[in-house]
C-alpha positions in Angstrom: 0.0 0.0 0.0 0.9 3.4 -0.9 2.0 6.2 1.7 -1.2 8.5 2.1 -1.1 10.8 -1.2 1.3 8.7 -3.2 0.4 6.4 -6.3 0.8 2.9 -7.1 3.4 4.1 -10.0 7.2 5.0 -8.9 6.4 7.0 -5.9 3.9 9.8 -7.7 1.5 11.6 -6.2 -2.2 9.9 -7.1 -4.0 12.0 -10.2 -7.5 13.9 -10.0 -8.8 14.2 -13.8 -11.5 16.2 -13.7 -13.8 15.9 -16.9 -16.2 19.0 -17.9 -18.1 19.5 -20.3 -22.1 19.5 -21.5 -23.7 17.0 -21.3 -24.2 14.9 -24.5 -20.5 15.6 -25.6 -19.2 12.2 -25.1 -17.4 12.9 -21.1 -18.6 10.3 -19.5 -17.8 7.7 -22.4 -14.4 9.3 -21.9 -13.9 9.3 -18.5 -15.1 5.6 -18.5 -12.8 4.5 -21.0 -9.8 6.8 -19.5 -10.5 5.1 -15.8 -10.8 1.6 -17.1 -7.2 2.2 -18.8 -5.6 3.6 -16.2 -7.3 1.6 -12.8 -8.2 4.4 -11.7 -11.7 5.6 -9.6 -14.7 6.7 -11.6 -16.8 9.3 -10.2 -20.0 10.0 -12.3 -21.7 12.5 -10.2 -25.0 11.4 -12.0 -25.1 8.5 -10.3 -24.2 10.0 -7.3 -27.1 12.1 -7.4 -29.8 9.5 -9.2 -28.8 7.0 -6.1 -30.7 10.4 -3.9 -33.6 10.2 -6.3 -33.9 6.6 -5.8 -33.9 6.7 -2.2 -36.6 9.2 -2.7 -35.3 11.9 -2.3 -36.9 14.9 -4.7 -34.9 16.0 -7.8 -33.3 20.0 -6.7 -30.9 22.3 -6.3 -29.6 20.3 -3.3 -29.6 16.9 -4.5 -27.2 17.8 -7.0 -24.9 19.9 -4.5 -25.1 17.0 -2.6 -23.9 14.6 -5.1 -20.7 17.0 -6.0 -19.9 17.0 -2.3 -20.0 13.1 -2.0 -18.1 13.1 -5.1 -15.5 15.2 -3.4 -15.6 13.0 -0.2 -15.4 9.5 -2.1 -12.4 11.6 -4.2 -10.5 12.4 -1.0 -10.8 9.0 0.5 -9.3 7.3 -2.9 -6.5 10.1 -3.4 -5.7 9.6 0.4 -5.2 5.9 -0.6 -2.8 6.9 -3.6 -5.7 5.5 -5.8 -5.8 7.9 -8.9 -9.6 9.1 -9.8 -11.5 10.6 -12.7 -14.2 12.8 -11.9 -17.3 12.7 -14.7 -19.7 15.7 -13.8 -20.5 18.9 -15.8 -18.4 21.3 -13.7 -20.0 24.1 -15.6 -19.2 26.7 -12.5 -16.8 28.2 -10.3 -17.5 27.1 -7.4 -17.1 23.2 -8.9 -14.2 24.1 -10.2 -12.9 25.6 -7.3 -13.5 22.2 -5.0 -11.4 20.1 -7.1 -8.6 22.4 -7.2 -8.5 22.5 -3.0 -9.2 18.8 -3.3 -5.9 18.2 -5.3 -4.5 21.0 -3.1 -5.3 19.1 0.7 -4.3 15.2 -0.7 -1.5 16.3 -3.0 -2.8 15.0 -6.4 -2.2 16.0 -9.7 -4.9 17.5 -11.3 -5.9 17.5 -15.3 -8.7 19.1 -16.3 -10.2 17.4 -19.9 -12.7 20.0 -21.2 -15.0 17.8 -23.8 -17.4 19.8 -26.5 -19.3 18.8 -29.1 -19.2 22.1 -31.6 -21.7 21.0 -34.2 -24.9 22.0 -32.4 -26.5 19.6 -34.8 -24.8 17.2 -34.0 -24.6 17.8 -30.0 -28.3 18.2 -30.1 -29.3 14.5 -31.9 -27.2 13.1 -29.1 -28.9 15.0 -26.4 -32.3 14.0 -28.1 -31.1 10.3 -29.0 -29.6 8.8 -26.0 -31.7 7.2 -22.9 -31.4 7.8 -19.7 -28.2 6.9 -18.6 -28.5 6.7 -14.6 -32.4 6.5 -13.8 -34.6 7.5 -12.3 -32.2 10.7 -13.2 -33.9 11.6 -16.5 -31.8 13.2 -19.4 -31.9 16.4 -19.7 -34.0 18.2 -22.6 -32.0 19.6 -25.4 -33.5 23.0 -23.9 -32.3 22.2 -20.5 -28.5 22.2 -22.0 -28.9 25.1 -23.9 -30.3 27.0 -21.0 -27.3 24.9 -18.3 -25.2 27.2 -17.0 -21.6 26.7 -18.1 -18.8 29.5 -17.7 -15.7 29.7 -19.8 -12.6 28.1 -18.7 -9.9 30.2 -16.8 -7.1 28.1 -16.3 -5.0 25.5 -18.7 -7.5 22.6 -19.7 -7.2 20.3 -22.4 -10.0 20.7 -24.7 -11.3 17.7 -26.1 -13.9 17.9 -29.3 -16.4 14.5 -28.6 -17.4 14.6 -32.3 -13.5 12.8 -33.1 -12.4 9.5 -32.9 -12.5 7.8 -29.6 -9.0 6.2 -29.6 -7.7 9.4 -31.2 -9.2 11.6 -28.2 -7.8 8.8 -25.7 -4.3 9.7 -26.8 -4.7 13.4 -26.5 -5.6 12.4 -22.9 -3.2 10.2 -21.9 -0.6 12.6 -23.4 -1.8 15.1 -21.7 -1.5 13.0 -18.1 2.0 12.3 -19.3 3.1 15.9 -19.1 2.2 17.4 -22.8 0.9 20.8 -22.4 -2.7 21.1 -22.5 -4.4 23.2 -25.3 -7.5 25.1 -25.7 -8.1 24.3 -29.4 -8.4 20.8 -31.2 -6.8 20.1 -33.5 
């Protein structure tokens, strides 16, 4: 077992990639994949917040709040452990933004932060309208609902990931991007 804060790999600190994006631009496929690859935690805060609704809790403000929070608490716990972990929420504000950089900040993890768009708005919109509910009884949201999400612009270095490209191709991106490659805001 790792000392508290230090990976599996050659001594390193554990790793907190933190995926952001709309939903319906291909993150949580992503972050799935990327976790698999790398044995690392996945944290869909989705399901974190759809396991509230099915205790019967009532869909709010709060319920979703509450699901970033245990996010963050299940996060610390694994990056404690030296286990590396990829977050899988919108992170569309600030004050999201702001609790995963004090998370890497207090356990001493590495954080990457994969931006993921979809820039045809044709496109983004058939797969907001196409795809089931992926964590019920969370329903998908409305192709309204994502229009109207609130989402600020990045102010710090993320890699920017365009969901309409290859899968593999944007899995390399990542992974080159974890290995130290600097992190740019336009695709290629």
């Amino acid at each position: 077992m790792p000392a508290p804060g230090r990976s599996r790999r050659r001594g390193l600190s554990p790793r907190l990639v933190v995926f952001a994006g709309l939903p319906g631009t291909g993150k949580s496929t992503l972050a799935a994949d990327l976790s698999e690859r790398l044995g690392a935690v996945w944290l869909r805060v989705d399901a974190l917040e759809a396991s509230m609704l099915e205790a019967g809790l009532p869909r709010s403000f709060e319920t979703g709040l509450a699901a970033y929070l245990a996010a963050r608490d299940i996060a610390r716990d694994q990056l404690r452990r030296g286990r590396d972990v990829v977050l899988d929420a919108v992170n569309g504000v600030d004050e999201a933004r702001r609790m995963w950089r004090e998370l890497a900040r207090e356990t001493g993890a590495r954080r990457y932060v994969v931006e993921v768009t979809c820039p045809d708005a044709a496109e983004h919109r058939r797969r907001v309208e196409s795809r089931a509910p992926a964590t019920p009884p969370l329903p998908a949201p409305t192709w309204e609902e994502v229009l109207h999400r609130e989402y600020a612009p990045w102010h710090e270095p993320t890699l920017l990931v365009d969901g309409r490209r290859p899968r593999e191709e944007n899995l390399r991106r990542i992974h080159g991007y974890l290995r130290g490659r600097r992190p740019g805001r336009t695709t290629p």
